[in-house]
C-alpha positions as CSV (number, residue, x, y, z in Angstrom):
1,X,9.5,-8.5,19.2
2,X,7.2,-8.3,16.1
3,X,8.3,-8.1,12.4
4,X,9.8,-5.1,11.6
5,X,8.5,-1.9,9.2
6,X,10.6,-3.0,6.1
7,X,11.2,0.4,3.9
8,X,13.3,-0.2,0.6
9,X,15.6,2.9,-0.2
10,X,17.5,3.7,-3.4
11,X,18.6,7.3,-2.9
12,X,16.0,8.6,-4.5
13,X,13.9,11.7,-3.6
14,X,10.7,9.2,-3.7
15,X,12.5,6.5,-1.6
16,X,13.3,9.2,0.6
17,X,9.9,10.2,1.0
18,X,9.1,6.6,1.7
19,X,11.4,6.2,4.4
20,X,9.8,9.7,6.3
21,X,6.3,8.0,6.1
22,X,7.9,4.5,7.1
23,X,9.6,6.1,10.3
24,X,6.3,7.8,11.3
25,X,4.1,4.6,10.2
26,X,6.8,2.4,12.6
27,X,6.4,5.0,15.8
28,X,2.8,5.0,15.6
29,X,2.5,1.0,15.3
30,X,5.3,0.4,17.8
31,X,7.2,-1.3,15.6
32,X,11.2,-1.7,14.5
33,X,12.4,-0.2,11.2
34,X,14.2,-2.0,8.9
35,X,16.1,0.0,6.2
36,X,17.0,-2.5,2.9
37,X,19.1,-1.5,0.1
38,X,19.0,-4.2,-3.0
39,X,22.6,-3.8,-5.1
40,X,23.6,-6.2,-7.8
41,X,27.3,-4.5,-7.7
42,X,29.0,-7.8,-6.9
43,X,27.2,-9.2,-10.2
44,X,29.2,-6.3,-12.2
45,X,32.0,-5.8,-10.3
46,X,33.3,-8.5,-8.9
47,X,34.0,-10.1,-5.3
48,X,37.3,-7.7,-3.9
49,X,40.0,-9.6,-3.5
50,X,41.3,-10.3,0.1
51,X,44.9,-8.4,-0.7
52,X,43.6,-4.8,-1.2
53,X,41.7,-2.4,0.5
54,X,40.0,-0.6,-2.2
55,X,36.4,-1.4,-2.1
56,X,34.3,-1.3,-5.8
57,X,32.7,1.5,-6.2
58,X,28.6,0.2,-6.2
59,X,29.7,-1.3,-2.6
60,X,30.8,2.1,-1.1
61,X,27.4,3.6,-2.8
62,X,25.4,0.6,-1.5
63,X,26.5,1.2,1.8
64,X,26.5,5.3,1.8
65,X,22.9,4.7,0.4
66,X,21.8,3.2,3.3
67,X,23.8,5.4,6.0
68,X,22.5,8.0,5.0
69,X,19.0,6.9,4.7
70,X,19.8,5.4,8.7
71,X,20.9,8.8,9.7
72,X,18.3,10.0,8.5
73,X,15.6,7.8,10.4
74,X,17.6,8.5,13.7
75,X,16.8,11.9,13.1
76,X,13.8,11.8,13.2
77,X,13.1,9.3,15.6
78,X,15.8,9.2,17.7
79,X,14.3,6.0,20.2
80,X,12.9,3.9,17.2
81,X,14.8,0.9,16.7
82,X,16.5,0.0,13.6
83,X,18.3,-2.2,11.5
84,X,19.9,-2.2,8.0
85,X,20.9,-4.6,4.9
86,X,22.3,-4.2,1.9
87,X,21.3,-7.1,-0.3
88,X,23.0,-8.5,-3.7
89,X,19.7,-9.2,-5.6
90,X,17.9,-7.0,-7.6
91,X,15.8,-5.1,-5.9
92,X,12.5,-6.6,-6.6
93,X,13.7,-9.8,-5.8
94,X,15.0,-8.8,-2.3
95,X,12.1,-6.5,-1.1
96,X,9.7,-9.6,-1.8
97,X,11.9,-11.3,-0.1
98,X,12.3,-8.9,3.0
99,X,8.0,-8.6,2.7
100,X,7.7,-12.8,4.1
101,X,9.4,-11.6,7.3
102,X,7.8,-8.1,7.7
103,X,4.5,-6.4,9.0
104,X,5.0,-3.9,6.3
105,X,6.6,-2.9,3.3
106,X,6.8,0.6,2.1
107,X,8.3,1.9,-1.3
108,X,8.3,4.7,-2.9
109,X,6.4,5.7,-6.0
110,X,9.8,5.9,-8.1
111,X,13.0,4.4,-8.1
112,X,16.3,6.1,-8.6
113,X,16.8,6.7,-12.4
114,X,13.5,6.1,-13.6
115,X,11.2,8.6,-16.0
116,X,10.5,11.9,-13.7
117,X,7.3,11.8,-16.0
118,X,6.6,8.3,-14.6
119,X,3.7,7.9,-12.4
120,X,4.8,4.2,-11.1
121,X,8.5,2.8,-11.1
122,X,8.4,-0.9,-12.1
123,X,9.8,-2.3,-8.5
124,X,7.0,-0.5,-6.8
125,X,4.5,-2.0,-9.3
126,X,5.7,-5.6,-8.7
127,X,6.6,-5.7,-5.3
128,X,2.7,-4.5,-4.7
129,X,1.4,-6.9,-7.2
130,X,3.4,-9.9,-5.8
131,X,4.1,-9.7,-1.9
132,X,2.3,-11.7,0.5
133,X,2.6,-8.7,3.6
134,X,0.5,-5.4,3.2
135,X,2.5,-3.1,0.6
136,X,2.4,0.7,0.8
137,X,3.4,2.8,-2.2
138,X,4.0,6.1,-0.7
139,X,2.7,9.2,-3.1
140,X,0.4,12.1,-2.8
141,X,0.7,15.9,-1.5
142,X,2.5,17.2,1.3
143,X,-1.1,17.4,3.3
144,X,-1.5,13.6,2.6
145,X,2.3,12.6,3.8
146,X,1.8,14.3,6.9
147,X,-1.6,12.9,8.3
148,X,-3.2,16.3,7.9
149,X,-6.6,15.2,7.0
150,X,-7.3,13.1,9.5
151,X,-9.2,10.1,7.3
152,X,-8.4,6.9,6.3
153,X,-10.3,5.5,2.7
154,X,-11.2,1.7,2.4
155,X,-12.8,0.2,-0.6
156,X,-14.4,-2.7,0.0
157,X,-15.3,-5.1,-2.6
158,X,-17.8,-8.1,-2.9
159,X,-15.9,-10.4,-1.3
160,X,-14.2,-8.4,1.6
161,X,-16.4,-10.0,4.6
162,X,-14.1,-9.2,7.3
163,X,-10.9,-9.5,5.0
164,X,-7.2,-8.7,5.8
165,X,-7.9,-5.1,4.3
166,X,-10.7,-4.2,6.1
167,X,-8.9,-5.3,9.1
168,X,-5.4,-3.5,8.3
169,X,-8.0,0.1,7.6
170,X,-9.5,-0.5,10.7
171,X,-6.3,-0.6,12.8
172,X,-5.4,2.1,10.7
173,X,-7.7,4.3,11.8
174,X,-7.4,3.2,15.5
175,X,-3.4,4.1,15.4
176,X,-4.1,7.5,13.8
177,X,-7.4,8.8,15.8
178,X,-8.5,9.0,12.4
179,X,-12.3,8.7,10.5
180,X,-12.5,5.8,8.5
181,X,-14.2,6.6,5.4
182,X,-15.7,3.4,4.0
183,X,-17.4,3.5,0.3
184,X,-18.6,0.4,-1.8
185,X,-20.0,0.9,-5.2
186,X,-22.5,-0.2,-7.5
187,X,-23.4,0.4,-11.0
188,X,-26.7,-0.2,-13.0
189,X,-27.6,-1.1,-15.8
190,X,-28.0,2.2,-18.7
191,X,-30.2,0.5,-20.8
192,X,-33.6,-1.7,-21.5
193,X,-36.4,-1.2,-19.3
194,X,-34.4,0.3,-16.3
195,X,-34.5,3.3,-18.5
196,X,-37.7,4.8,-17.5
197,X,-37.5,6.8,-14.7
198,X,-39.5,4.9,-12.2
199,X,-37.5,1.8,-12.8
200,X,-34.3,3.5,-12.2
201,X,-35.2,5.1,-9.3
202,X,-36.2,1.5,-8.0
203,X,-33.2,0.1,-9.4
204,X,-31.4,2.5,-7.4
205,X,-32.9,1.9,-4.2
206,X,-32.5,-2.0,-5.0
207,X,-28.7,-1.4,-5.3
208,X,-28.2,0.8,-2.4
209,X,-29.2,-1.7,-0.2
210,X,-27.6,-4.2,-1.8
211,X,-24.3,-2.6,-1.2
212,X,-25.0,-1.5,2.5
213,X,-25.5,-5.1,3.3
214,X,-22.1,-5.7,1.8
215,X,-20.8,-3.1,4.3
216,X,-22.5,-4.3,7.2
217,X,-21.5,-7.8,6.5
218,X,-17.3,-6.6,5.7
219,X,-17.4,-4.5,8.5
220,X,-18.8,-6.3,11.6
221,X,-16.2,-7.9,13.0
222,X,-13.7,-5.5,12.8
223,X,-15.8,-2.5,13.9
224,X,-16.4,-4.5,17.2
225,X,-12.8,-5.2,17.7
226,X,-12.1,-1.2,17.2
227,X,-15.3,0.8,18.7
228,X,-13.8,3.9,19.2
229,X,-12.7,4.2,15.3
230,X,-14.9,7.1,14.0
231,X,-16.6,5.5,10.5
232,X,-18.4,7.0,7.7
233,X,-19.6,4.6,5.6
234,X,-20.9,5.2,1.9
235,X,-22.6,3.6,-1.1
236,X,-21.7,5.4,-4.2
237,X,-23.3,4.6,-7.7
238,X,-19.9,4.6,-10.2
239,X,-17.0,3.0,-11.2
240,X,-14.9,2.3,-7.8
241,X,-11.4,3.0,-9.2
242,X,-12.8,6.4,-10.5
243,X,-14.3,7.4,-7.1
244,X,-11.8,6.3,-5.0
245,X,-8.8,8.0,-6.9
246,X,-11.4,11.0,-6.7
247,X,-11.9,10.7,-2.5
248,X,-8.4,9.7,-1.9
249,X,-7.5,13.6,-2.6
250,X,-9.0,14.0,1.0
251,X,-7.4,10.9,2.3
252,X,-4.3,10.6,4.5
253,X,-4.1,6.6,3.4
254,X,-5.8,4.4,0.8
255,X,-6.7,0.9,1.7
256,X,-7.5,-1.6,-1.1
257,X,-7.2,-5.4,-1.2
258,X,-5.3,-7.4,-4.1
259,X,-6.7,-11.1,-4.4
260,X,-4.0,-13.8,-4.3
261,X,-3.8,-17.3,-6.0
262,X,-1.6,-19.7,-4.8
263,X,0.7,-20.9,-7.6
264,X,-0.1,-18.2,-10.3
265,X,2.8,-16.6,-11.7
266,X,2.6,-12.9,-12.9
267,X,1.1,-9.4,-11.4
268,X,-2.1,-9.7,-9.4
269,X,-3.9,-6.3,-9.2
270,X,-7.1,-5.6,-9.9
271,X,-8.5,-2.3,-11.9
272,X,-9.1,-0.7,-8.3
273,X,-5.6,-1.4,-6.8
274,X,-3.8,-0.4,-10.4
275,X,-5.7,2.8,-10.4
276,X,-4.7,3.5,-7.6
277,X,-1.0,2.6,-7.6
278,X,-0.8,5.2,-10.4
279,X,-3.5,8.1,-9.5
280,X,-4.2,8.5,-6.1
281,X,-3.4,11.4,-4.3
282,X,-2.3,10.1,-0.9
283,X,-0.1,7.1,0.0
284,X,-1.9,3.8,-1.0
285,X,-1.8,0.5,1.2
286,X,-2.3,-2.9,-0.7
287,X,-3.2,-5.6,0.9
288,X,-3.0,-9.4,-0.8
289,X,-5.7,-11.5,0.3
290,X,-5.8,-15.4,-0.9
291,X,-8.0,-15.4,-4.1
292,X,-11.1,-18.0,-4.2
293,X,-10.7,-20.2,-7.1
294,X,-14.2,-19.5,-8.3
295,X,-14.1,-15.6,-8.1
296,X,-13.5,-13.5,-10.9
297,X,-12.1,-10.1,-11.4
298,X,-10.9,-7.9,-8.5
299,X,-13.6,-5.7,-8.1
């Protein structure tokens, strides 16, 4: 059988949310749902002891946290297999740690008792910036959560010849009969002799074809392994985080990559995937790709 869907739930209305879009995500892919709950209750309560019955408190919550979000699941997919785990880590922690056995992990945008005004909870933030599986923050309008519009975005970026997130857009697309709306960006150059308008009208041309030969080069491979995906490829002049936050207001799913290096300790997202992560208007998909150590920069 292949890795499981891994959602993390909390109780919250976000993680809630989550768990919806995980159930439909694991029907349409054909894949099993596994529900995690991370609880450090042990750590402040205390092992019970074998002579009594009562069970702390943060154990009975741990587990009704994750009944609940089970029952839930059933509900709406009553044939979709399923399992569930309550974990004693904190919850970063054990979702990375769920994400090196998984096809998937899916969080929501907030956590339970975090700033309503927030627009990303911290475990969302780190599990996207850390894992080593595809991460999907789950966010965005009721349109977005349901698959109404039909279109999945990808930004691809210099170094995305046939990456793992143009591959994981792709198949995307293919599960949902859904367009594929492909844009890479360039910017020029607002100053010095580019300024007159003949030389910026060449300078555009010059970077429009620049960036479609990115496209055709990122997209080849996996356009031939998916024929029947419907794509609409763009070159935009602009900042990329701006226009993809803009487009992803259309978007049932966004699709960005996050550049790994082996060894390096701390959060590794580019501008465009942290953006994202906190603006978009639809469900966004990161997806780590090994960093080469001469590049630079995300995007």
């Amino acid at each position: 059988m292949e890795s499981p869907l891994v959602v993390g739930v909390d109780g919250s209305d976000a993680s809630l949310t989550a768990l919806d879009w995980a159930v439909d995500e694991a029907v349409r892919r054909g894949l099993p749902l596994r529900i995690v709950h991370a609880s450090l209750w042990e750590r402040y309560e205390g092992v019970v002891p074998a002579w009594t019955t009562d069970r702390p408190s943060g154990q009975v919550l741990a587990e009704n946290i994750v009944g609940t979000a089970a029952e839930r699941a059933r509900r709406r997919a009553p044939a979709l297999p399923l399992a569930t785990a309550v974990l004693a880590e904190d919850a970063s922690s054990a979702l990375l740690s769920e994400g090196r056995e998984g096809t998937i992990l899916v969080v929501g945008a907030r956590g339970r008792g975090e700033f309503a005004d927030l627009l990303l909870g911290s475990v969302s933030l780190i599990v996207a910036a850390r894992a080593h599986c595809p991460v999907v923050v789950v966010r965005g309008d009721r349109q977005a959560l349901e698959a109404r519009h039909e279109r999945v975005l990808l930004g691809v970026g210099e170094h995305d010849l046939d990456s793992p997130a143009v591959r994981f857009a792709f198949r995307e697309a293919a599960v949902r009969d859904a367009e594929l709306d492909v844009v890479r960006t360039w910017r020029q150059q607002a100053h010095g002799p580019a300024d007159h308008l003949l030389m910026r009208r060449a300078g555009a041309a010059y970077f429009t074809e620049g960036a479609s030969e990115v496209l055709d080069k990122a997209l080849k491979a996996a356009a031939a392994e998916h024929p029947r995906v419907r794509l609409r490829r763009s070159t935009v002049e602009g900042s990329a985080h701006k226009i993809l936050t803009e487009r992803s207001a259309a978007a049932d799913l966004l699709v960005v990559g996050a550049r790994r290096r082996d060894g390096l300790v701390g959060l590794e997202l580019g501008r465009v995937a942290h953006r994202a992560l906190h603006h978009a208007s639809c469900p966004v998909a990161v997806v780590p790709q090994r960093r080469p150590e001469t590049a630079e920069g995300d995007r």
